[in-house]
Structure formats: structure tokens, C-alpha cells
C-alpha positions in Angstrom: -40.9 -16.8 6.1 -38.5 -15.8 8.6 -35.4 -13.0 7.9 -32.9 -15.9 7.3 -35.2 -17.4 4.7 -36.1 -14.2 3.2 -32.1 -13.0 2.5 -31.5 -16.7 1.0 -34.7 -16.5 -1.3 -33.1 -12.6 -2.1 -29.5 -13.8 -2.6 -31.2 -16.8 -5.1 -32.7 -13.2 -7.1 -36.2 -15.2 -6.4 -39.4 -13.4 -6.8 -41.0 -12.9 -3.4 -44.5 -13.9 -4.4 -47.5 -14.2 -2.2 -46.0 -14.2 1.3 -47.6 -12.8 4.6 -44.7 -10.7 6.2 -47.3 -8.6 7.9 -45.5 -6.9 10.9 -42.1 -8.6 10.2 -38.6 -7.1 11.4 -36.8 -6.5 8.4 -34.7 -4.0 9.9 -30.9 -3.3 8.3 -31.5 -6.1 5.8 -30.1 -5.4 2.5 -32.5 -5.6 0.2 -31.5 -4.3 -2.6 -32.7 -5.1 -6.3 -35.1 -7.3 -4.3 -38.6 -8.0 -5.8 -42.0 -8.5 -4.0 -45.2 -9.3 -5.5 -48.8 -9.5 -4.2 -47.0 -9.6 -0.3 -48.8 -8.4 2.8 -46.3 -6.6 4.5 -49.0 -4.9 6.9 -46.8 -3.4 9.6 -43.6 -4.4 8.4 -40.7 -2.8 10.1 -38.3 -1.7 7.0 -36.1 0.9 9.3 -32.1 1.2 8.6 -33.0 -1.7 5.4 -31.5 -0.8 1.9 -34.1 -1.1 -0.6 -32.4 0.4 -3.1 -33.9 -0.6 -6.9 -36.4 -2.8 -4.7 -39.6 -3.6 -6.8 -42.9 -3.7 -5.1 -45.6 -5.0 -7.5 -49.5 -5.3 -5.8 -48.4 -5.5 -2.5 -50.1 -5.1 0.6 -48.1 -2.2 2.4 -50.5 -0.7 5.3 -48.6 0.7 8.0 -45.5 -0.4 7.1 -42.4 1.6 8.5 -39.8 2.8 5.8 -38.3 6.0 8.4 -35.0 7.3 7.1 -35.1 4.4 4.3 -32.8 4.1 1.1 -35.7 3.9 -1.2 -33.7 5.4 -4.2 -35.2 4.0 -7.8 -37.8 2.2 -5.5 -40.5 0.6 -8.0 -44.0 0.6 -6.3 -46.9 -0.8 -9.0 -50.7 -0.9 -7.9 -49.4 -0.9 -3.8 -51.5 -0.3 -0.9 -49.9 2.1 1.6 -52.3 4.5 3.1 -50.8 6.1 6.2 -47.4 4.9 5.5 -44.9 6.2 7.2 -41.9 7.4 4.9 -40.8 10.6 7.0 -36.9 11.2 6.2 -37.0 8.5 3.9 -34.8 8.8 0.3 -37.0 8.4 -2.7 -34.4 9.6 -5.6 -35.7 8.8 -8.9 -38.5 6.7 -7.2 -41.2 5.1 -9.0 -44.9 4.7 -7.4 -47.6 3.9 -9.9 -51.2 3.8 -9.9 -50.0 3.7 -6.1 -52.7 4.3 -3.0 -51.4 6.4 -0.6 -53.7 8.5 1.3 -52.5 10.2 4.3 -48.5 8.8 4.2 -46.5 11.2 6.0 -43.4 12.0 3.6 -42.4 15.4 5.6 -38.7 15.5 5.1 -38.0 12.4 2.3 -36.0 13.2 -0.7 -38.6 13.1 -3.5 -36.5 14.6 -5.9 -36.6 13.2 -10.0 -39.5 11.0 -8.7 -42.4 9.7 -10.5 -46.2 10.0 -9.2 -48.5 8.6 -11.9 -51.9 9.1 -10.8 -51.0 8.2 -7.2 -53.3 8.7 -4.5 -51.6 11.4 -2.8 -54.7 13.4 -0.5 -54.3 13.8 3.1 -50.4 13.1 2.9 -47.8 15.2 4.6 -44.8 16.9 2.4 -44.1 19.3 4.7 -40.7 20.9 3.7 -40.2 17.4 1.4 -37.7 17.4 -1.5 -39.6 17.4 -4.3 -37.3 18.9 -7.0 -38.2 17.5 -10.7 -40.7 14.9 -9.3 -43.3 14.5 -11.9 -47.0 14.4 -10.3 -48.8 13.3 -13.4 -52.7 12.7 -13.0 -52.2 12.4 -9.3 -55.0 13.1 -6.2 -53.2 15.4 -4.1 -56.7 16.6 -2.7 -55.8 18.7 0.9 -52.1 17.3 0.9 -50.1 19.5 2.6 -46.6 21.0 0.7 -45.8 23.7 3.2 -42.1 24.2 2.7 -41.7 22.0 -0.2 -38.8 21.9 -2.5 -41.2 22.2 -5.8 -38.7 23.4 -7.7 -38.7 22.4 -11.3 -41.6 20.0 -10.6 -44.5 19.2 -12.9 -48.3 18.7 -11.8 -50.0 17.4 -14.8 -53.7 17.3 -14.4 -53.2 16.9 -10.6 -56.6 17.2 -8.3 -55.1 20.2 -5.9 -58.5 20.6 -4.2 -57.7 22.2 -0.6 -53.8 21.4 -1.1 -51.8 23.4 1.2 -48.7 25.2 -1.2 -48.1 27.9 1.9 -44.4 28.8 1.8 -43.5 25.8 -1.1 -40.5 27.2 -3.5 -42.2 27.5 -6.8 -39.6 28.2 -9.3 -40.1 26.6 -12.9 -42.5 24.3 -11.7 -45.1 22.9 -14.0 -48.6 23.2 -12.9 -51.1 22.6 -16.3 -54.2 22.0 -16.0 -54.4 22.0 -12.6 -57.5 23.0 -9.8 -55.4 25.9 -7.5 -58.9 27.4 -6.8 -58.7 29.5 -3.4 -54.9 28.8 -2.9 -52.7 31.5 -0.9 -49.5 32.2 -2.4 -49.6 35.8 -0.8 -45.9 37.0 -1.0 -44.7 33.6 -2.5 -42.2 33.2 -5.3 -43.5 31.1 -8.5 -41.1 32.6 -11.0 -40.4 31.5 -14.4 -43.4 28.9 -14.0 -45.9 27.1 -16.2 -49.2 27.2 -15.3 -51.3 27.3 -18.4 -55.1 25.9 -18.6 -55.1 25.5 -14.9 -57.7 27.5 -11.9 -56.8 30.0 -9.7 -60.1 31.4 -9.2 -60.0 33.2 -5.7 -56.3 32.9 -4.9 -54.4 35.6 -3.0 -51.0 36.2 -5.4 -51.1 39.6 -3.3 -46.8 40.9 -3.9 -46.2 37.3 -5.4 -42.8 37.3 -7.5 -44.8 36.9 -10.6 -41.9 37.3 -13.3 -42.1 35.6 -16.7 -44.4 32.8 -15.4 -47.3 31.9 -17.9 -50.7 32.0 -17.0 -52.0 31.6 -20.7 -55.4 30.1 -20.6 -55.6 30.3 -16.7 -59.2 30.9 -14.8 -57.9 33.8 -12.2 -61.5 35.0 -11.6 -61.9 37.6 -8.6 -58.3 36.7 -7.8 -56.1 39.1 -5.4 -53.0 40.1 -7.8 -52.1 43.3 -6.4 -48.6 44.6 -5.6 -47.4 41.5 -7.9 -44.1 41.6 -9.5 -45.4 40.2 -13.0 -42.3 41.1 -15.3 -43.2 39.5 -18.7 -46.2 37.5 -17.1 -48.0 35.8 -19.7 -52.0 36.2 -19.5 -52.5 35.4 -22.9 -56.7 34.4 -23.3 -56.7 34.1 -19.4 -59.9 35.2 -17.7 -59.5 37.9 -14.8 -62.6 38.9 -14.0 -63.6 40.6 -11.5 -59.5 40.2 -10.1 -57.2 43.0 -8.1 -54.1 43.7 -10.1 -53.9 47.3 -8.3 -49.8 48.6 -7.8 -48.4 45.6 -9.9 -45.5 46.0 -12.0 -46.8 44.5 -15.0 -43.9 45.7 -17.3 -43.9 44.0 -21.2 -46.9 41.6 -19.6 -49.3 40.6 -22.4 -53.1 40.0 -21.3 -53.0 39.8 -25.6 -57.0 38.5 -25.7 -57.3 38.0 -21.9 -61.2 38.6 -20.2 -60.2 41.7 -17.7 -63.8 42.2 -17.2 -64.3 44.9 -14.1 -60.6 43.6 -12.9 -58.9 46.5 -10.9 -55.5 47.6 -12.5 -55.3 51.2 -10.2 -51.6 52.2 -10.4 -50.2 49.8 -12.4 -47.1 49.8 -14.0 -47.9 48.1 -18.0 -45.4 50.2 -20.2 -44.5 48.1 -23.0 -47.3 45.2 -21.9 -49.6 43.9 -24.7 -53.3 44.2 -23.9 -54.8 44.0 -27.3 -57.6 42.4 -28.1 -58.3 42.5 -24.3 -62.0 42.6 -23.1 -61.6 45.1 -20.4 -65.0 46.3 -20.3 -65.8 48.2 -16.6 -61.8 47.8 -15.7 -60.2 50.6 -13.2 -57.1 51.7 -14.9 -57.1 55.0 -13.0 -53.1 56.4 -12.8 -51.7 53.5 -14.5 -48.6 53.4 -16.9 -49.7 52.8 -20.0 -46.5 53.8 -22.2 -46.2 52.0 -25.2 -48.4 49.8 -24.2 -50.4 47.8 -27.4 -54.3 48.2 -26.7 -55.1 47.5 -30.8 -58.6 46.3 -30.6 -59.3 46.3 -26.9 -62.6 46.8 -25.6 -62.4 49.6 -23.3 -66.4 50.2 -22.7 -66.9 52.1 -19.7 -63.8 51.1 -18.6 -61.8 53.7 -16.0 -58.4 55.0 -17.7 -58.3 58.3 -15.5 -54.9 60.0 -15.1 -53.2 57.2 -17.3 -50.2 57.9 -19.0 -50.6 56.7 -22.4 -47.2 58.2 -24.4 -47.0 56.5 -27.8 -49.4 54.0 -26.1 -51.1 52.4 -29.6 -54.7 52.8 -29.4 -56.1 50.8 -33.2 -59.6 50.5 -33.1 -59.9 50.7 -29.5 -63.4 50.2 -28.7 -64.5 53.4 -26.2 -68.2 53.6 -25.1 -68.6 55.7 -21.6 -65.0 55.3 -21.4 -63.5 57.5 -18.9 -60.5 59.5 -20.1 -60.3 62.1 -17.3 -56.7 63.6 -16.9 -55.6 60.7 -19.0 -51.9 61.8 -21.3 -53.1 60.2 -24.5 -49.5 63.1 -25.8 -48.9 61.3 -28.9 -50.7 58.2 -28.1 -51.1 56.2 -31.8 -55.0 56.5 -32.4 -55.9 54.4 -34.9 -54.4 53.8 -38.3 -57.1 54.1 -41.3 -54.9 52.4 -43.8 -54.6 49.1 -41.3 -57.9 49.4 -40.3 -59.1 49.0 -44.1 -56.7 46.1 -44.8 -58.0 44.4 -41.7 -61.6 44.9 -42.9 -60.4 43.9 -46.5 -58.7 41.0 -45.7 -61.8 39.6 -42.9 
């Protein structure tokens, strides 16, 4: 099918079905609204074309060159395009389903408000990529690289993250649930006000992250680096830190309410007003922390560190303390705990 023949069969609204277009010039062609299914377009040359609202359904699509296309409200079903080159390219409100896509390089394309549905993503470039409210649902992003990335307000649900590169990606309100981060450095990074419950972090440098009101309920952040974090209102609620370094972070009104802090390192932390009750923080360092008003009904503070704490009206109900170190700790009217809740708790069990 040559270009002429292709812009009549377009301007007819036909279906473009079954048609070897493998590397054809379609250069500048307007193409909008245009449909293509089960096409080879192996090394098609789509530069400077506007494939606006163009739907690609089961089309063969390796090494095909979209550069600096118009691919706003694309639709891409089931499509082959592994190592595509989309660099520039504008995928507003894109749709690529079920799509196979291993090493494209999208640095620089305007993913914003587009849809991923378990797309395979590993290996491909988003290197400083617009990527504000796209929606990675179930997708293989194995050792894709986001440096600089635009993640802003973006969701990763049950993504594969294995290896991923986040270095330097903008973070804020982003949606990462259930999601493998294991090993990830986001060392001085900002992921503030974000959602990543149910997800690993196990062994990932957060060291001075901006930490604030992101939730972390349910997370695996085993032998994690946290220290010097800004974690205003952090949300830690059942996650497991064992074994992690939250040493110097301002923890302020955090809750860690039934979190495993198992031997975690909390030296010089500020937690006035956080919530640690029902916290397992057996063999934790709390040495010079700030404990005031803090809520540790019920924790388990077995041989746990609290030297040179300040606990001022820090409550302390049923506190479990077995070689506990309280060495120069200010328990100064700490709330020790209260008989009269403690046998309506056992009444009511």
C-alpha cells in the first residue's frame, strides 16, 4: 500500500487490516482517528505524522520511529514495539494495553494522564519523561530507568520495580501499592504526601528523604537506611522495620501504631506526639530521643535502649519492660499505666 493509498483508505474511515507497511515513510501524514489492525509496520518511519486518537490494535510495531510524535489519546491494544523509539514524543492521555515494550526509549515524551495496563515496560528509558497521573497498573517496569521523571501524582499498582532506577524522579502523591522498591536509593529525594502501602522497601537508602505525611502502612522496610528523614505524620502503621536506621529523623505525630521496630535504630529522634503503641520494639536504640507525649500503650520495650529519652507526659499503659534500659531517661510525669483501663481491657478480652 503506498502513502496515496493509505490517506484515501484513511479519508474512507476504513479499517487498515492486515497490511505490510514494514519500513514505510509515513512522515507528516495526518493520521488522525486512523485505525490499524494486525499491521506490520516493522520500521515504519511515523516522524512529524499526527496520530492523534490513532488506534493500534495487534500490530506489529518493531522499530518503528514515532520521535517528537502527536500521539495524544493514542490507543495501542496487544502491540509489539520492543525498542521503539518514542523520545520527545506526546502521549497525553495515551492508552497502551497489554502492550510489549521492552527497552523503548521514551526519555523526554509527555506521558502525562496515560494509561500502562500491564505493559511490558523493563529495560525502557524515562529519563526526565512526563509522567504526571499516568496510571502503571500491573505493569513490568523491571530495571527501567525514571531518573528525572515527572512521577507526580502517578500510581504504580502492583508494578514489578525490580532494579528500576527512581534516582532524582519527583515523587509527590504518587501511588506506589504493592509494589517491589527492594534496594531502591531515594537518598535525599522528595516522596511527600505519597501512598505506598503493602509495598517493599527492604534495603533502601531514604537517608534525609522529605518523608512528610506519606503512608508506609503495611510496608516491608527491613534494615532500611531512614536516618535524618523528615517524616512529619509518616504513617508506619503494622510496617515492619527491622533491623532499619531511623537515627536524627524528625518523626513528629508519626504513628508506628503496631509496626515490627525490632533492633531498628531511633538514636536522637524527634517522636513527640508520634503513636508507637502496640509497637514491637524489642532490642530498639532509642537513646536521647524525644519522646513527649508520645503514646507507647502496650509497646514491647524488652531490652530495648531508651537512655537519656525525654518522656514528659509520654503515656507508658502496660508497657512491656524486660532489661529495658532507662538510664538518664525523664520519665517527669510520664503516664505509667492506668489500673482502671488495664482491668477493663482484661474484662472486656
Amino acid at each position: 500500500m503506498t502513502r496515496n493509498e493509505l490517506m484515501k483508505a484513511v479519508g474512507r474511515d476504513e479499517t487498515i487490516e492486515g497490511v505490510d507497511l514494514s519500513g514505510a515513510d509515513l512522515t507528516h501524514l495526518d493520521l488522525i482517528g486512523a485505525r490499524f489492525r494486525r499491521c506490520i509496520l516493522r520500521g515504519t518511519d511515523f516522524r512529524g505524522a499526527s496520530v492523534v486518537r490513532t488506534g493500534f490494535q495487534e500490530c506489529d510495531l518493531h522499530g518503528a520511529i514515532f520521535a517528537g510524535c502527536d500521539l495524544s489519546q493514542v490507543l495501542w491494544w496487544h502491540m509489539e514495539l520492543p525498542g521503539v523509539d518514542l523520545s520527545g514524543a506526546k502521549l497525553e492521555k495515551a492508552v497502551l494495553s497489554h502492550g510489549k515494550l521492552p527497552g523503548a526509549n521514551l526519555e523526554g515524551a509527555d506521558l502525562s494522564r496515560a494509561v500502562l495496563d500491564n505493559a511490558d515496560l523493563s529495560g525502557a528509558r524515562f529519563i526526565k519523561t512526563n509522567c504526571f497521573r499516568a496510571v502503571f497498573y500491573k505493569a513490568d517496569c523491571r530495571k527501567a530507568d525514571f531518573a528525572g521523571a515527572d512521577l507526580n501524582r502517578s500510581v504504580f499498582f502492583e508494578a514489578d520495580m525490580a532494579g528500576a532506577s527512581l534516582s532524582g524522579a519527583l515523587l509527590h502523591k504518587t501511588v506506589l501499592r504493592d509494589c517491589d522498591l527492594s534496594g531502591q536509593n531515594f537518598a535525599g529525594g522528595r516522596i511527600h504526601m505519597s501512598q505506598l502501602g503493602g509495598s517493599t522497601l527492604d534495603g533502601c537508602d531514604l537517608s534525609h528523604a522529605d518523608l512528610r505525611q506519606t503512608n508506609f502502612m503495611q510496608v516491608k522496610l527491613r534494615n532500611a537506611n531512614l536516618k535524618g528523614i523528615s517524616g512529619y505524620a509518616a504513617v508506619f502503621y503494622e510496617a515492619d522495620l527491622t533491623g532499619s536506621v531511623l537515627g536524627e529523623a524528625d518523626l513528629k505525630q508519626a504513628s508506628f501504631t503496631n509496626a515490627k521496630c525490632k533492633r531498628a535504630d531511633f538514636s536522637g529522634a524527634n517522636l513527640e506526639l508520634a503513636q508507637l503503641d502496640g509497637a514491637d520494639l524489642t532490642g530498639a536504640v532509642l537513646r536521647g530521643c524525644n519522646l513527649t507525649h508520645a503514646n507507647l500503650s502496650h509497646a514491647n520495650l524488652s531490652g530495648a535502649d531508651i537512655s537519656g529519652a525525654n518522656l514528659y507526659w509520654a503515656k507508658l499503659h502496660r508497657i512491656v519492660e524486660d532489661h529495658t534500659k532507662w538510664e538518664g531517661a525523664s520519665r517527669h510525669l510520664a503516664k505509667e499505666t492506668d489500673q482502671e483501663l488495664a482491668e477493663a481491657e482484661d474484662h472486656s478480652s
